[in-house]
N, C-alpha and C positions, 0 to 999 in steps of 0.2 A: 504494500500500500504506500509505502514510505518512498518508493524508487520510482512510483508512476506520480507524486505528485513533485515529487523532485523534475522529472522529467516537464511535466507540464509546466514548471515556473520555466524552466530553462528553453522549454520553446515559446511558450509566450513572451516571455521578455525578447527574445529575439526578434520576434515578431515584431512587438511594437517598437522596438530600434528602428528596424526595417522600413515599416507602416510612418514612420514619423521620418523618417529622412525622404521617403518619395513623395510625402504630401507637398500640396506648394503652397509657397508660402506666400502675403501679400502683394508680394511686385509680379507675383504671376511665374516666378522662377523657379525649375526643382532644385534640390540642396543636391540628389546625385545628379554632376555634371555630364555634359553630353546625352542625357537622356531624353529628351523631346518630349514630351507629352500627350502630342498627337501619333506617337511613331506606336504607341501602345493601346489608346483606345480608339484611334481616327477624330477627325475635329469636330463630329457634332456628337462627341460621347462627351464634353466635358462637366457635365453636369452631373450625368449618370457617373461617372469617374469618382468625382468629388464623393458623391454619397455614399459609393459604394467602400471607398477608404474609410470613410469617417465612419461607418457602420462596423469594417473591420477592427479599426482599431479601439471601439467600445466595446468590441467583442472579446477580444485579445485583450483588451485593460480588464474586464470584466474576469476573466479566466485568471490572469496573474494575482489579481488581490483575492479572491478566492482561495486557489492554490496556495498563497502565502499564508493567509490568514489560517486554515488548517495546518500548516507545517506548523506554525508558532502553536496551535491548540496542541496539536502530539507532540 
């Protein structure tokens, strides 16, 4: 029990590393360079894009404090 919740901090946190360095930020720019934005969902997904990050990465914050929060209980 102790090694599958271990695991899931250790991919969720990854996750949302991941999930928070490709979202974009204010000026419209990603944080990983050279990766385009259109080159991954085409230019009239950016809206569906947006929501669909922001949805992962509550998902994945959701799973990590979870997962933490039982390791600290055992």
């Amino acid at each position: 029990m102790m090694y599958v919740l271990y695991a899931l901090v250790l991919i969720s946190s990854i996750a949302l590393i991941t999930l928070m360095m490709v979202q974009e930020g204010s000026d419209q720019s990603s944080v990983i360079m050279g990766v385009a934005p259109e080159a991954l969902w085409g230019k009239d997904r950016g809206v569906s894009r947006d929501a669909t990050l922001k949805r992962m990465t509550i998902v994945a914050a959701a799973v990590f404090f979870v997962t933490a929060f039982l390791l600290s209980v055992f």
